[in-house]
N, C-alpha and C positions, 0 to 999 in steps of 0.2 A: 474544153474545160473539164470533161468526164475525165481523159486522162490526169490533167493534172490530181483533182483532186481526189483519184486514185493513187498516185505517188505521196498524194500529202498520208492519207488514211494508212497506206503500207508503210509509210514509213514511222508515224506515230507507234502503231502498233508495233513496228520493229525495235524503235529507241526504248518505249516502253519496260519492254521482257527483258532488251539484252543490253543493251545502254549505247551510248552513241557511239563512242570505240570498235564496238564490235557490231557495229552495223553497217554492212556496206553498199555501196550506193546499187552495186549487182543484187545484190538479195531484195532491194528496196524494188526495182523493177519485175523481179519476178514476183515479189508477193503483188503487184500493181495489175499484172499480166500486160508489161507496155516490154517494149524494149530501151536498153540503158540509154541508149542517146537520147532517148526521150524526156530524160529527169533532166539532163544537159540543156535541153530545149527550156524545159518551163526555168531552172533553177540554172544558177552560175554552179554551185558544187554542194555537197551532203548539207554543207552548214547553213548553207541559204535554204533548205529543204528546210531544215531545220527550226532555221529562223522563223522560217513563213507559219508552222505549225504553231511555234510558242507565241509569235505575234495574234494569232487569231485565236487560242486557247485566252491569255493573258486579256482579250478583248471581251470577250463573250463572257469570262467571271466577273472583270470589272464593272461590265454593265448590270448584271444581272445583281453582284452586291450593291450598287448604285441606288436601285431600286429598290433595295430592301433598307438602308438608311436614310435615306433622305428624311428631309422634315420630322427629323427625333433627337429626343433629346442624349447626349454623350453617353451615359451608360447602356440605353436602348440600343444605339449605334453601335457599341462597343460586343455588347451580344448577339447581335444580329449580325456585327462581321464574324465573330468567331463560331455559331452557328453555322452561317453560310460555306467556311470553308470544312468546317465537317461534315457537309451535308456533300459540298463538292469528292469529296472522299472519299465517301458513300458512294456515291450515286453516280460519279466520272473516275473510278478508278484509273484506267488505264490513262485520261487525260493527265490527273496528279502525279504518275509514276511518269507520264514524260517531261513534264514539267521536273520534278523532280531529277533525272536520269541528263537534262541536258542543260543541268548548271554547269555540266564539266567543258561544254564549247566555250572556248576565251575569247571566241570573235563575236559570242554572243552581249548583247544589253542582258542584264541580269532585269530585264523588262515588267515581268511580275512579281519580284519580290523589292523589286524598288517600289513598283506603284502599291502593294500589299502595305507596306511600309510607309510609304507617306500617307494613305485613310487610315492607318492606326494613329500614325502621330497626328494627323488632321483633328481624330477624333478625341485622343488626351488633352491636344489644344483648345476645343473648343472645352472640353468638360474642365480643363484649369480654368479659362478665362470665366466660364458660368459660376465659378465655386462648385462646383458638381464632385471634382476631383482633388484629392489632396494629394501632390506629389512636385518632387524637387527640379526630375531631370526628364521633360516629356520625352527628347529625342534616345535617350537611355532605355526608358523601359517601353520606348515602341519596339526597339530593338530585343528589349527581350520577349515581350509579346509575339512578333513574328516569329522567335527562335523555339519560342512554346508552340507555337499553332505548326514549325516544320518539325519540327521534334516529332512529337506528338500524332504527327500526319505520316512520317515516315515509319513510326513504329508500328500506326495501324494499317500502313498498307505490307506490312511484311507478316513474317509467320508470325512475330512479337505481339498479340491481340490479345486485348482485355475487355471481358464483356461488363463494361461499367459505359455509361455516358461523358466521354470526354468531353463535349464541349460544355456542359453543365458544369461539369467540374469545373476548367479551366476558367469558367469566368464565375465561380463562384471564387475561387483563389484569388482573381483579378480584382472582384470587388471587394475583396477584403485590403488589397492592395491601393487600391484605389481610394476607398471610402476611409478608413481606419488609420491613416497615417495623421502623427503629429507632427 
């Protein structure tokens, strides 16, 4: 199991910097220090390498924002996701840039931004059904909500950086979205 999850770390790190395209499953072994048949061994091929990396990144967020909404009320919730994924940002750079970098696998589930995506609209739902939220089309602006938090995630993981508090912002914008509609 040390091998493998040397092949997972090498390769994260690899898709990471240069994106999945130009990572190959030889580089993915030497930065592991295994030999390639060995990736063959734990994984069918790069994309299942792949997969296995986004599946446990995708698992380990969702838990940990799990834990930071529960038992609150829809706006609470609502800041405490988009909190959470700038703090992910912060603080797991290189996980968000694989995440990121390996939406471009087609054999991949787009696995964490479906589930990102359904606690947003879980959260506009419950905050309609409370009266908490004023708004026409939940499944609409979860969609734009997600498209703000990867926007916004992918400009601050590049040279593109503004030293202002994005998620403050973003859900200051929200709730005016939110709250201020007739």
């Amino acid at each position: 199991m040390e091998n493998r999850r040397a092949l997972l770390d090498a390769a994260k790190s690899l898709v990471a910097a240069k994106g999945v395209r130009a990572t190959t499953t030889a580089e993915i072994a030497i930065k592991a220090g295994v030999a390639k048949g060995l990736l063959f061994y734990y994984f069918k091929d790069k994309e299942s390498t792949i997969r296995a990396i986004a599946e446990e990144l995708d698992a380990a967020y969702m838990a940990s924002l799990l834990a930071k909404v529960e038992h609150k009320p829809a706006l609470e919730r609502l800041h405490a996701l988009i909190n959470h994924h700038f703090n992910f940002l912060k603080n797991s750079p290189e996980d968000a840039q694989f995440l990121y970098q390996s939406m471009v696998v087609k054999q991949l589930p787009l696995g964490f931004y479906e589930h990102l995506y359904t606690h947003i609209l879980d959260i506009l739902v419950l905050g309609l059904r409370s009266g908490e939220f004023v708004l026409q089309d939940p499944e609409e602006l979860a969609y734009m909500i997600l498209g703000s938090l990867h926007g916004i995630g992918r400009l601050m993981l590049s040279e593109f950086k503004r030293d202002y508090d994005a998620a403050k912002h973003l859900a200051m914008f929200y709730d005016h979205v939110l709250l201020c509609q007739a």
